[in-house]
C-alpha positions as CSV (number, residue, x, y, z in Angstrom):
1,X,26.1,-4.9,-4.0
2,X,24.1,-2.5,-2.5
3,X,24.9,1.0,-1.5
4,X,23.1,1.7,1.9
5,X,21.9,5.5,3.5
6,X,21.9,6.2,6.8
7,X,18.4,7.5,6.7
8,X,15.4,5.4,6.8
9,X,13.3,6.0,3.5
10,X,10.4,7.6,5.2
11,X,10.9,9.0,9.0
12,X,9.9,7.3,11.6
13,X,8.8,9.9,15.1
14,X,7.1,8.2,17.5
15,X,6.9,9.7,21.2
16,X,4.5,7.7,22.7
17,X,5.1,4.1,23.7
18,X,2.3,1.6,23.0
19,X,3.5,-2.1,23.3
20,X,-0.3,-3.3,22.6
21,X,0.2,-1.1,19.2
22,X,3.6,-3.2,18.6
23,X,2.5,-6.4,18.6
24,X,0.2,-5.3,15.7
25,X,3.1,-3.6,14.1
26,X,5.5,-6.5,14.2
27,X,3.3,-8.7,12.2
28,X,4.6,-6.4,9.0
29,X,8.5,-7.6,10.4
30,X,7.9,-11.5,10.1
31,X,4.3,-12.1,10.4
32,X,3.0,-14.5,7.1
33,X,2.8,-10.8,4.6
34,X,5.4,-9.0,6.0
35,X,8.5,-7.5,4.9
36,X,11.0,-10.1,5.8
37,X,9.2,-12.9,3.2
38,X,8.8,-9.9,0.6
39,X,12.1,-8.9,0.3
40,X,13.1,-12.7,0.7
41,X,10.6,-13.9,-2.7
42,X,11.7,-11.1,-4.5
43,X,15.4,-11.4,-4.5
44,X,15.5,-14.8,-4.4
45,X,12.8,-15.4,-7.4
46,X,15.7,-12.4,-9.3
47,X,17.8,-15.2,-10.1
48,X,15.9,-17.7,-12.1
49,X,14.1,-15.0,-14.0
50,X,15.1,-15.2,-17.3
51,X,14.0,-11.4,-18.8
52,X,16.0,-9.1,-18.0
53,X,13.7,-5.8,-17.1
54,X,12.0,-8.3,-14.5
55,X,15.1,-9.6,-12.9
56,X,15.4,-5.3,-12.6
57,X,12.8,-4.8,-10.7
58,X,12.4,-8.0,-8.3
59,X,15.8,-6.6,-7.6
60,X,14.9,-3.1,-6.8
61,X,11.6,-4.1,-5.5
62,X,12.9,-6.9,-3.2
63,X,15.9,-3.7,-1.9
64,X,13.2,-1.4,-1.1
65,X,11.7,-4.2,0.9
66,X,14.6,-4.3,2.9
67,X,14.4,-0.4,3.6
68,X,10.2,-1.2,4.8
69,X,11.8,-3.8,7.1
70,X,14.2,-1.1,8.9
71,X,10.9,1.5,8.9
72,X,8.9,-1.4,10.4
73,X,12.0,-2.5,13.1
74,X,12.1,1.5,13.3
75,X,8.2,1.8,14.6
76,X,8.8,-1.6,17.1
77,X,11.2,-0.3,18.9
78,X,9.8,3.2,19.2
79,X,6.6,2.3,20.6
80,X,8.5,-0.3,23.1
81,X,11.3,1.5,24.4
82,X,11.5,2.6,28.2
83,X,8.7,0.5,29.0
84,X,7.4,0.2,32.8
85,X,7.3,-3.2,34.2
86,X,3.2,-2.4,34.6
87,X,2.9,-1.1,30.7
88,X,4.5,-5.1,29.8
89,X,2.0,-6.8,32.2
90,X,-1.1,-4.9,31.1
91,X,-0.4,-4.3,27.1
92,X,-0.5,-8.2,27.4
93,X,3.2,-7.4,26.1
94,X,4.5,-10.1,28.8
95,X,5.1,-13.2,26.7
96,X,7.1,-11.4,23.8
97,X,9.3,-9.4,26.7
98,X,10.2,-12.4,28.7
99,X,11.3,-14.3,25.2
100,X,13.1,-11.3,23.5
101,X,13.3,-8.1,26.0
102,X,12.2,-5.5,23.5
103,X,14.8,-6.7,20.8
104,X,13.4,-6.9,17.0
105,X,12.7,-10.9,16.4
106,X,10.6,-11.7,13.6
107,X,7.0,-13.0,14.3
108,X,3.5,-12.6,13.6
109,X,1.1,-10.8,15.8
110,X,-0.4,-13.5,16.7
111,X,3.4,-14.7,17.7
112,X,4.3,-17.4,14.8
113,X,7.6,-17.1,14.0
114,X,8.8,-16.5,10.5
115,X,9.1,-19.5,8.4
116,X,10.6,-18.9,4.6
117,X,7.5,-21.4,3.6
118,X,5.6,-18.3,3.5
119,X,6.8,-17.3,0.7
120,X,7.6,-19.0,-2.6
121,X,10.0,-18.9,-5.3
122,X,9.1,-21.5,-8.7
123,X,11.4,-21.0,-10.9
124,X,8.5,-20.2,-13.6
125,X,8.0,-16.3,-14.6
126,X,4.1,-16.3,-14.5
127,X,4.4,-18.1,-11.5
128,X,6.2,-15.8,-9.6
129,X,5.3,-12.7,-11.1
130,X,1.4,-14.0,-9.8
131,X,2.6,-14.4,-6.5
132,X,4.4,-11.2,-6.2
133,X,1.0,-9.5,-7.2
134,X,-0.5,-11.3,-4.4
135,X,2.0,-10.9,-2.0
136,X,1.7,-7.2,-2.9
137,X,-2.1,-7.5,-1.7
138,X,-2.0,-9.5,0.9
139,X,0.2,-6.6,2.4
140,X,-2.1,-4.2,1.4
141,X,-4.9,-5.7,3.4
142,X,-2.6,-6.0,6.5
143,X,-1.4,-2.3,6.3
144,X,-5.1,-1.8,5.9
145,X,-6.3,-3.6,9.1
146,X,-3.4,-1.7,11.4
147,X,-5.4,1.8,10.1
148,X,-8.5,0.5,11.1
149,X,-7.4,0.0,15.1
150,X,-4.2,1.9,15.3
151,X,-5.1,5.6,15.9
152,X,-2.2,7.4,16.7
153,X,-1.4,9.9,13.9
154,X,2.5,9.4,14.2
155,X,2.1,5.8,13.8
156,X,-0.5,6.1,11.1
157,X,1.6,8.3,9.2
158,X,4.9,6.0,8.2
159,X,2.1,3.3,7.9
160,X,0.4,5.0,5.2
161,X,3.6,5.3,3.4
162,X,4.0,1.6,3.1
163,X,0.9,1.0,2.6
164,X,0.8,3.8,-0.8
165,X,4.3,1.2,-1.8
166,X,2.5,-2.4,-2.0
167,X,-0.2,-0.5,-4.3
168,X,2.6,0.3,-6.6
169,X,4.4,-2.8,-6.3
170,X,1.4,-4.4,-7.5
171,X,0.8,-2.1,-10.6
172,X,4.8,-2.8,-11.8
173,X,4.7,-6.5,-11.1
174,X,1.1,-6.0,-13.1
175,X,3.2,-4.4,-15.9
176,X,5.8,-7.0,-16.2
177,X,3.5,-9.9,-15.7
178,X,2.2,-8.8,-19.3
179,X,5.1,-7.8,-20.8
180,X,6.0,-11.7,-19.8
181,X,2.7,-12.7,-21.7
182,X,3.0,-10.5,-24.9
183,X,6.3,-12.5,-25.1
184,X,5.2,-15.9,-24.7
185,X,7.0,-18.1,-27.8
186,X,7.3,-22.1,-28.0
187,X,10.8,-21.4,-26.1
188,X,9.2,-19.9,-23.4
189,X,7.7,-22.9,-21.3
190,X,4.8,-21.1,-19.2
191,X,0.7,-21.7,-18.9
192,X,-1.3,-20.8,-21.5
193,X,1.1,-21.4,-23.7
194,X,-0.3,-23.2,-26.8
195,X,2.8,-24.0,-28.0
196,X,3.7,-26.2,-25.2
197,X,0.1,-27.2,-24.2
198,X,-0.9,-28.8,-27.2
199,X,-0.9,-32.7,-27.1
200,X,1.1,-34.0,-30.0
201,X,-0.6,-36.6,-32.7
202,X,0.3,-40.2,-31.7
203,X,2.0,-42.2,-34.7
């Protein structure tokens, strides 16, 4: 059960419309590291994790996802409302307008759609807690390559915000991977586990 704000968690104020901009944006919606998958593997993986300060935060983690997905629809529609018929044509914004208008679908920026494969959710703590780390960089890196072509301070600005988040995503899921491992027991059936690596004796 979640409680939900009418406010977005950081404001979005964008007054100039760039749909070149958007399709860069997007990516961060449902491109391979965006929002949707994140919020997807974390509150999906919540269920088979068997400590219970991890299910914790894969559950809060994997809710605030969900509020970086509304900041991220937020900035999409911003830089693509009232658009001319000439800004569509010469943004290059054509193909995603004649499939979608300027609605929020969830693709890539290179315009793959978003497939759950991109994410994963094992079953195994370690596992997932290794791909929530990398899922946390992999973010990182894409928030990092918008600031290196997208200019426009108000754009920049929310951008940066998200961006400061996946850095301390990684540190907690950092935190809980090694609580995980200072807990590792023969009941506890992970890698590097001595307990369950070892080969028995044959008779």
């Amino acid at each position: 059960m979640w409680r939900y704000e009418k406010r977005l968690q950081y404001p979005v104020n964008i007054k100039t419309p760039n749909p070149k901009i958007a399709q860069y944006i997007m990516s961060q919606y449902g491109g391979p590291d965006g929002e949707i998958g994140a919020s997807m593997r974390y509150l999906s993986q919540r269920y088979t994790m068997p400590y219970k300060m991890q299910k914790g935060l894969l559950t809060d983690i994997g809710t605030e996802e969900l509020a970086h997905m509304e900041m991220i629809a937020a900035i999409v529609q911003q830089l693509t409302r009232n658009l001319t018929p000439a800004q569509i044509e010469s943004s290059g914004f054509g193909p995603y307008y004649i499939d979608h208008t300027t609605a929020i679908w969830p693709q890539a920026a290179g315009g793959i759609p978003f497939n759950a494969c991109e994410f994963q959710s094992k079953g195994d703590a370690i596992t997932d807690l290794y791909e929530d780390m990398a899922a946390e960089q992999k973010a990182r890196t894409t928030y990092d390559n918008i600031l290196r072509v997208v200019k426009d301070p108000e754009v920049c600005d929310p951008i940066r915000f998200l961006r400061e988040r996946e850095i301390v995503h990684f540190q907690r899921f950092g935190e809980a991977l090694r609580n995980v491992q200072d807990h590792l027991s023969s009941r506890n059936f992970y890698t590097f586990n001595p307990e369950f690596d070892k080969v028995k004796a044959k008779g």
